[in-house]
N, C-alpha and C positions, 0 to 999 in steps of 0.2 A: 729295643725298638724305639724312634723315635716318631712321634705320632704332631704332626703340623694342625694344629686347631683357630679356629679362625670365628669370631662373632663379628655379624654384619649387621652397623646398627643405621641407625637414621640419620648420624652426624659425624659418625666415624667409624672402621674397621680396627678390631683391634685383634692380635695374632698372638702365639704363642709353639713355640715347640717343648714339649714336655715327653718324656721318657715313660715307660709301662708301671711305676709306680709313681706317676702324676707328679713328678718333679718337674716344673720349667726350667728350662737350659738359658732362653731367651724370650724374647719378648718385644715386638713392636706395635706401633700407631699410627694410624692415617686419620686424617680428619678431613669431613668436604661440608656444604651447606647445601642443604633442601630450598627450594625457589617454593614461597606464597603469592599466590597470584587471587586478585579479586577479591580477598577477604578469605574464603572459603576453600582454594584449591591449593594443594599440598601437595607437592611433588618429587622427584628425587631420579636425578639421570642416572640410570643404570650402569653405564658405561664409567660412569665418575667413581661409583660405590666399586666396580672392579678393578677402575686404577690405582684405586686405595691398596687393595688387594696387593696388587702388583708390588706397591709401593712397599708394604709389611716386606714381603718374600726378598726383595733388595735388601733391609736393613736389619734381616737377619741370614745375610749370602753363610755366614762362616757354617751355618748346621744347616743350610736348607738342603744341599744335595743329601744328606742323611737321611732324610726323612722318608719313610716305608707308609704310612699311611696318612690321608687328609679327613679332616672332619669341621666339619662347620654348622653355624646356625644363623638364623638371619630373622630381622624383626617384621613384624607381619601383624595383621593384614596388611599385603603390598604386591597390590594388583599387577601383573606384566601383561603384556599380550604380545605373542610373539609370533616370527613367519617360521615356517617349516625348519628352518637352520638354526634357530633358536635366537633370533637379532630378537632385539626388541622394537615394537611397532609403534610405543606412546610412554613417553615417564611412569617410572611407577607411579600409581597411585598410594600416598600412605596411609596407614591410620588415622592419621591428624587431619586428612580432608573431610571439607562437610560437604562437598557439592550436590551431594547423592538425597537430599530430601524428598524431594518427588517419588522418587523410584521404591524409595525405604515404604513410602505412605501407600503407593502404590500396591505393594504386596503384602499390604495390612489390608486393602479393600479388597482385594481380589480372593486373597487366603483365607484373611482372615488369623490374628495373629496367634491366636490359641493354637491353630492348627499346624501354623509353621512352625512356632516353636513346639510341639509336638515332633515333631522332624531331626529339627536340626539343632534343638537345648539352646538356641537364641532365638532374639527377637532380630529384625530387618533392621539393626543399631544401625548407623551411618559410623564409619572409621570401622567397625567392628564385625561386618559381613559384606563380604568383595562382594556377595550380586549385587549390590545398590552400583556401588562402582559397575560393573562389568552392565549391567542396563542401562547406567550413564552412556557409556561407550556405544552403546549399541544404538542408542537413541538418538545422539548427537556426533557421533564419528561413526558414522556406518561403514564408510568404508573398512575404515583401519579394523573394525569389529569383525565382518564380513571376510576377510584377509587374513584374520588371525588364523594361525596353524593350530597355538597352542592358549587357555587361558590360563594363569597361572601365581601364584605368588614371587618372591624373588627367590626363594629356598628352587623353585624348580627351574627358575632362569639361572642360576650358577650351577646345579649339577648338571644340565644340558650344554654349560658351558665349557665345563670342567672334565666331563667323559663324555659326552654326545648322547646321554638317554635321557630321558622323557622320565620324570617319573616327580611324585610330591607323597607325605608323609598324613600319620593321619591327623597332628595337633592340627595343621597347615590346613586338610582337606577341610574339619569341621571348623574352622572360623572362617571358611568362605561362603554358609550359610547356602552350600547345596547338596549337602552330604548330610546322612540319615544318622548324626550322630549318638542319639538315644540308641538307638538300634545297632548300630556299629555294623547297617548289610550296606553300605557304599556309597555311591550318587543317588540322590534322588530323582528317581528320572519322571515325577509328577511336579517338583519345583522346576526343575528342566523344562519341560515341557512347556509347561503354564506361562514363564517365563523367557521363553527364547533362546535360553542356555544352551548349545549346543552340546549333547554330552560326550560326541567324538572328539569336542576343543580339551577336554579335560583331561588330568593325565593320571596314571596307575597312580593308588595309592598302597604302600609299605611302610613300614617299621622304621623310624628313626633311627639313622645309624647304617642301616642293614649298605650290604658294599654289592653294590647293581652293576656297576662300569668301573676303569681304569684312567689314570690322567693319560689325557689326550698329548699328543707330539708338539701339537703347535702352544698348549700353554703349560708343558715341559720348558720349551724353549725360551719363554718369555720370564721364567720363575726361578728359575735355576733350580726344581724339583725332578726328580726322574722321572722319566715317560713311562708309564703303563702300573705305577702304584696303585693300588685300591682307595678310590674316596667312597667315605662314609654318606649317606644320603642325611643331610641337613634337617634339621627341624626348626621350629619354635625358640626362640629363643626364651621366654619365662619358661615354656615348660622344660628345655636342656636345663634350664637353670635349675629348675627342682631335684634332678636327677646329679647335675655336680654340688648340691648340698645337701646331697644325703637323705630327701626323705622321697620315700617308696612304699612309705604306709599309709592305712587310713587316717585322716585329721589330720595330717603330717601338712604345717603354715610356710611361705616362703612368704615376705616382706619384701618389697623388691623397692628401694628408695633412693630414688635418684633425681631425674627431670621430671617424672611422672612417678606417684606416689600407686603402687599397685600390688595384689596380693594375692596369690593360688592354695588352694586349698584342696588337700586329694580326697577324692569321695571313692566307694565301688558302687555306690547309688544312682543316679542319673538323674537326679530331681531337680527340674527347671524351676524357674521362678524370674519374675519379670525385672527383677533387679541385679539381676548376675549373668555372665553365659556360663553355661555350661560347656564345654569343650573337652575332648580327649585331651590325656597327658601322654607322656611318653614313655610311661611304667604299662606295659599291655595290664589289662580289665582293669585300667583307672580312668577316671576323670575330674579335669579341674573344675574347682568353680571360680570362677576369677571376677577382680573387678579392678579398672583403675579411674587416675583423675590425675590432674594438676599435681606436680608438686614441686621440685627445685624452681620450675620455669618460672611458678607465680612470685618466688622468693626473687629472684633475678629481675622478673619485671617488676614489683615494687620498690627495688632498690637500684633501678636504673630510672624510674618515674621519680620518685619519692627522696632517695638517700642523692642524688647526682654529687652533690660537695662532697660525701665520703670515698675517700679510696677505697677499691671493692676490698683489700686483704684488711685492712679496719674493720670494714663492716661486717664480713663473715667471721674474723677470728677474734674479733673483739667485742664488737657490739653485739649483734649477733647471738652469742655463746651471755653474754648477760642480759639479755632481753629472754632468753630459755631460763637461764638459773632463777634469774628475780621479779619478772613481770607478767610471767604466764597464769596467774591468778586472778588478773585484770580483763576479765570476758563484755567489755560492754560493747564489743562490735561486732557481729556476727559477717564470716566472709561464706558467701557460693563459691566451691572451684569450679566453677566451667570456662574459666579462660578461653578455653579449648573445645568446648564446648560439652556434654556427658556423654561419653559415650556407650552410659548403661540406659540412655533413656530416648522415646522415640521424636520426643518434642527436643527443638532447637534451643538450648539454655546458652546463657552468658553469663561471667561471674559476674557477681554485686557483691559490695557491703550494704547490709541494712544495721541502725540502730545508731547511726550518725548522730554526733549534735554538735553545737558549736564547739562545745568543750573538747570533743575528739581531739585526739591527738596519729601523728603518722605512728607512733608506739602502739597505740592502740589496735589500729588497723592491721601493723605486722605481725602481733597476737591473733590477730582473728586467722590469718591465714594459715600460718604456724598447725595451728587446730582444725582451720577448716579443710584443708586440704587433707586431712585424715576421714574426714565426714564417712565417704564411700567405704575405704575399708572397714572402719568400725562396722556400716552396716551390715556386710556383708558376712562378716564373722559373727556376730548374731543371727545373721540366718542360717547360718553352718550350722550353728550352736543348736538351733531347733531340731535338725533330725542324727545328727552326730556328736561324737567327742571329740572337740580340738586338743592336738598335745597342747601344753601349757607353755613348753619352750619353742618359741617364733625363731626360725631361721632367717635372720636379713642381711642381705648385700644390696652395693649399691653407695654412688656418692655422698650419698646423708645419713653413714654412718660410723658418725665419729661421737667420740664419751658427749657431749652437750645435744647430739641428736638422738641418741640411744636414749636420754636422761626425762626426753622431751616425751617420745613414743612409750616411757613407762610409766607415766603421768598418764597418759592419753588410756594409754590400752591395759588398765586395771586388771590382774589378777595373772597377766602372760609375762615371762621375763623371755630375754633377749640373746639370740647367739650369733655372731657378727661370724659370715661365712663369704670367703675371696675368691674371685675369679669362676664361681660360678657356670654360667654359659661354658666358658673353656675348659673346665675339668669337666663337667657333662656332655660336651661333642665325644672325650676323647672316650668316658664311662659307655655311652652309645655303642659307638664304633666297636670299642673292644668285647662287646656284650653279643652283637651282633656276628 
């Protein structure tokens, strides 16, 4: 059997066809760009994210009619709102937007934030729980709110795409911060309520993987895929990722290092805590604890601020690789990652360096980052630490891990060694799909 797996990310799609003992055949790439607007609003045409789509399924024509089953995953939180036929009404919202402050602070007065995250194993994060987005919308686009058929992430905009049904997952449901994830009994219909949340806009929630619907005729046609194959219902993308490297047990670490430095941890516990969300994984009776921040991006934008006379392949594979081996002893400048802002915390942060002085040096400050951009996971893995046992061997995938970034994170993270795991997301769509 040949099984078509597809990860849909924030800057690109990337695709594979792999066979029922997880060998890839082939393999393609799309890439698009996300539009920042205002500072704070972060967005991502929908329509572009599926032409990506499109574009994979073309550049690998020679096995796509093959292929008997589809499975995907897609990044998220990534707010859609759609009309009855499943168009989409407004860009996605991403993760990466902050415009939602009001609405986050709002339903800390109103709830009161013990009580929410009581609920829903998060706090009202901004990037990190669609209702702040989806009360933005309601508040400031009433229309397009009012109009919407469906609310949704993009995992439930491409299977309405893809078969014609309605339907989202439960990683997906609980990081939209209106589903009763401690409890795991469904929507909340006292967050609903309170809030405006329509809970007929909302849509069935299932098991990652599980096969609801068939490819449709019209994007049969457009894919050179067969019409009426079984797709797999999409998930989460960190947490498919835990599931294509292998861990399904308690403490069981995923490292996930790339543009954003971020890290899931599997509990059968449910213990919130204001510094993590809590979230369903995709292993039924688990849950992550998860946290991210900055991390490739911050290195990029100091080396396009900071290095501009170096050629970037100097400065990654040269300089780079010996600012890790020889100068990582050198801590006199301490970095904040919130470039991006936190989105484990409900106040608006911005990165800083503090402990500057004239004597600093740009070495210096690329030291701090290097480290600081780890800040969040460390903490977070000591708070696991407090009511579990983490295995000791951390699972990492992800662009920043090569022997000088590996060498960097066993410095940093004392007493864990390291197991460098590929293609992740895509061998856990197809692990899903087939389990299902």
């Amino acid at each position: 059997m040949y099984i078509l797996s597809v990860d849909f990310g924030t800057s690109s799609v990337k695709a594979a066809i792999l066979n029922e003992k997880l060998e890839t055949l082939v393999w393609a790439k799309s890439e698009y760009q996300f539009n920042v607007y205002d500072n704070d609003k972060v967005e991502l045409d929908p329509e572009l994210v599926f032409t990506g789509f499109i574009d994979c399924t073309r550049k690998m024509k020679e096995y796509i009619h093959k292929v008997e089953l589809v499975s995907f995953d897609t990044f998220s939180p990534s707010v859609v709102l759609m009309d009855r036929e499943g168009n989409a009404l407004y860009p996605v919202i991403t993760h990466l937007d902050r415009r939602s402050m009001k609405q986050s602070q709002e339903i800390c007065e109103v709830m009161g934030e013990e009580e929410y995250q009581k609920i829903t194993g998060i706090l009202p994060f901004i990037g990190g729980a669609s209702i702040t987005s989806m009360m933005w919308m309601k508040e400031n686009e009433p229309e397009i709110f009012n109009n919407a058929y469906m609310l949704g992430h993009y995992n439930t905009y491409i299977y309405k795409k893809l078969t014609g049904i309605w339907a989202t997952e439960y990683v997906n449901a609980s990081m939209m911060g209106l589903y009763e994830t401690v409890k795991e009994t469904g929507w909340s219909k006292e967050i609903c309520e309170t809030f405006g949340i329509p809970m007929k806009k909302l849509p069935e929630v299932y098991q990652a993987g599980s096969i609801l619907g068939h490819l449709r005729k019209e994007i049969a046609e457009i894919t050179g895929l067969k019409e009426g194959i079984p797709v797999a219902l999409g998930g989460n993308d960190a947490a498919t990722a835990q599931v294509g490297a292998g861990n399904t047990k308690v403490g069981d670490v995923l490292h996930i290092s790339g543009s954003s430095e971020m890290v899931s941890i599997l509990t059968d516990k449910p213990i919130v805590n204001k510094k993590y969300y809590l979230r369903k994984a995709a292993t039924p009776g688990m849950w992550q604890i998860f946290a991210i921040t900055v991390g490739g991006f911050a290195i990029d934008w100091f080396r396009k601020e900071f290095y501009s006379e170096m050629d970037i392949n100097q400065f990654y594979n040269t300089y780079l690789v010996d600012i890790i081996k020889n100068r990582l002893d050198n801590k006199t400048v301490e970095f904040m990652p919130y470039l991006a802002g936190d989105r484990q915390s409900l106040e608006k942060k911005r990165g800083a360096f503090t402990g500057l002085t004239l004597d600093t040096t740009r070495e210096d400050m690329l030291v701090s980052i290097l480290i600081g951009m780890h800040n969040p996971v460390i903490e977070t893995i000591k708070l696991a630490q407090e009511f579990m046992e983490l295995n000791k061997r951390i699972k990492i995938t992800g662009g920043l891990t090569g022997e000088e970034y590996i060498s960097l994170k066993k410095k940093i993270f004392k007493g864990f060694q390291y197991e460098i795991v590929d293609d992740c997301p895509i061998i856990g769509n197809v692990k899903l799909a087939l389990m299902c």
